[in-house]
N, C-alpha and C positions, 0 to 999 in steps of 0.2 A: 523572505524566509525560504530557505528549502524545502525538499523534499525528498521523502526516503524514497528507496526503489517501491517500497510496498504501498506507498501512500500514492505514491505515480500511476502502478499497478490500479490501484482501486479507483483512481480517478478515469483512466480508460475503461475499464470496465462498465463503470455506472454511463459512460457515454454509450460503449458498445448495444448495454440497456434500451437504450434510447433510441439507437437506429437499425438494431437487428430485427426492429418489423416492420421497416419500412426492405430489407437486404434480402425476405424471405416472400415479397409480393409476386415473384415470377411464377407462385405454387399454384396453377388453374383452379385445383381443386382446395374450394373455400375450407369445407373441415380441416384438412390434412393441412393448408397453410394455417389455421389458425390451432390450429394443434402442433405442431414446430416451431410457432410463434409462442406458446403459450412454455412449451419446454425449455426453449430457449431462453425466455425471459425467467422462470425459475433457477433456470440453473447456474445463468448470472449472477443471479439474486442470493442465492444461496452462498457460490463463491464470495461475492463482497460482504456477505453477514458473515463466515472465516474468516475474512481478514482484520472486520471490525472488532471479531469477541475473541478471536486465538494470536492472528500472526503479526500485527502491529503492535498489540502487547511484545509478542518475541522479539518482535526485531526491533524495538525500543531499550530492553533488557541486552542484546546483542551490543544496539551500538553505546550505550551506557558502560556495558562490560571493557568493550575495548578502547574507551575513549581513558577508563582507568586503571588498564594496562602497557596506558600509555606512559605512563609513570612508575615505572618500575626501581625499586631501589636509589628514591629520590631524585631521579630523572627524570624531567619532563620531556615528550619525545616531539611535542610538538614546538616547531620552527617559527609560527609566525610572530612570536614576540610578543603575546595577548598575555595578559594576565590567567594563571591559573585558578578555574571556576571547579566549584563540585559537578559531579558528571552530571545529575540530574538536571542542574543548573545547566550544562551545555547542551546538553539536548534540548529541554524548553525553551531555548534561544536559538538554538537552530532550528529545529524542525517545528 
């Protein structure tokens, strides 16, 4: 199965989660690294909880939109010779 740009996005992110406090250990002073540690890890956090509740919704609605736009005025615009599915239906098979 694929992957959208946003779903790829959010898959680095939750890694980036994971090793930004090990990226932030060169900070001598223990408060101030675990305080940088601790914003950073929020703020990741916060970004991928956006993606989960607002922009993966969007860009599902996006590529649904233009998957049936791709059929305009009873032309299908896609090439590869597959049978035409309803959008919803080609999205849940792709992604």
């Amino acid at each position: 199965m694929k992957q959208t740009a946003m779903q790829d996005l959010r898959e680095d992110l939750q890694l980036t989660v994971e090793t930004a406090k090990d990226a932030l250990l060169e900070i001598e002073n223990q408060e101030i690294r675990e305080a940088c540690q601790e914003v950073v890890r929020l703020t990741l956090n916060n970004i991928i909880k956006r993606i989960d509740e607002e922009l993966l919704k969007m860009e599902k609605q996006q590529i649904i939109d233009a998957y049936r736009k791709g059929k305009v005025n009873g032309i299908d615009s896609r090439l590869d010779g597959e049978p035409n599915i309803p959008a919803q239906d080609y999205y849940n098979e792709t992604f």
